[in-house]
C-alpha positions in Angstrom: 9.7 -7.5 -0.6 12.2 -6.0 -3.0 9.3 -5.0 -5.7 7.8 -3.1 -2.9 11.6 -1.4 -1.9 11.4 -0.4 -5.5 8.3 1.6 -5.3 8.8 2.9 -2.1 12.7 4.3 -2.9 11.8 7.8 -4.0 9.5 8.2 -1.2 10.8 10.3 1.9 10.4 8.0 4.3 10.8 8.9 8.3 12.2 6.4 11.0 12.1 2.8 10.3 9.8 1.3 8.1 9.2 -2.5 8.4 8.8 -3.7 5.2 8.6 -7.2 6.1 5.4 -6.2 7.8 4.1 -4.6 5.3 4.8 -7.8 3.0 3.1 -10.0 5.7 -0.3 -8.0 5.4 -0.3 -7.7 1.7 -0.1 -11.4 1.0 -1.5 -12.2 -2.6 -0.7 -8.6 -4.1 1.1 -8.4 -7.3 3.6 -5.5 -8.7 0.7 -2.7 -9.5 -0.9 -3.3 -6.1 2.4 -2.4 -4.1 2.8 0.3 -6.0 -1.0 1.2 -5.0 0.2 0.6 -1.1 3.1 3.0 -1.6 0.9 5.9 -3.7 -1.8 5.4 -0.7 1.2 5.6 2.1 2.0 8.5 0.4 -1.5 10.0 0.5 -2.2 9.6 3.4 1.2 11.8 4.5 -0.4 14.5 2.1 -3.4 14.2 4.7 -1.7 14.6 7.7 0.2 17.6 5.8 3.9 15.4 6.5 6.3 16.0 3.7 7.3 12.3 4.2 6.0 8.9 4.8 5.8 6.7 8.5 5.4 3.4 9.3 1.5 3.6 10.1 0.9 5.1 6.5 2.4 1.9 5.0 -0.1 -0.3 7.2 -3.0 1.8 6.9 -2.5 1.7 2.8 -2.1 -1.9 3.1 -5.2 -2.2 4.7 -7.2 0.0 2.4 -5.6 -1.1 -0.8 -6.8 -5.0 0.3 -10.2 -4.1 1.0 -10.5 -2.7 -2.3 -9.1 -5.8 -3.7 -11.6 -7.8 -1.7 -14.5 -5.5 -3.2 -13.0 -6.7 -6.6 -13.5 -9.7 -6.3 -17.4 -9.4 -4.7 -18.5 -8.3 -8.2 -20.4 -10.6 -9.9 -21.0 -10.6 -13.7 -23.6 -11.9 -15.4 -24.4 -12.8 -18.9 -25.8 -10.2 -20.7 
């Protein structure tokens, strides 16, 4: 939880933001991939043209940034 306090410090956040929640959902991410949740949460602010970041951003970048993960893993190499 604290790496992803340090990513998500110079974001301007709005209301209360659950982090532990956040953590919960992103279970298995390392360092770069909660930094990818908080660019995402960020994003998706830009989207809905908010100057600062809420709750649902968090858990919607949480979700999107693991199903890319998952699509990581799907790939499957094969001797050339």
């Amino acid at each position: 939880m604290d790496i992803l306090k340090i990513h998500a410090s110079p974001i301007t956040k709005h209301g209360d933001i659950d982090y532990e929640a956040v953590v919960k959902l992103s279970d298995g991410f390392n360092g770069a991939d909660l930094r990818n949740v908080c660019t995402e949460a960020g994003l998706f602010a830009i989207r809905a043209e908010r100057e600062y970041v809420i709750q649902e951003d968090f858990m919607k970048a949480v979700r999107k940034v693991s199903d890319n993960k998952k699509l990581e893993t799907k790939f499957d190499y094969k001797p050339m």
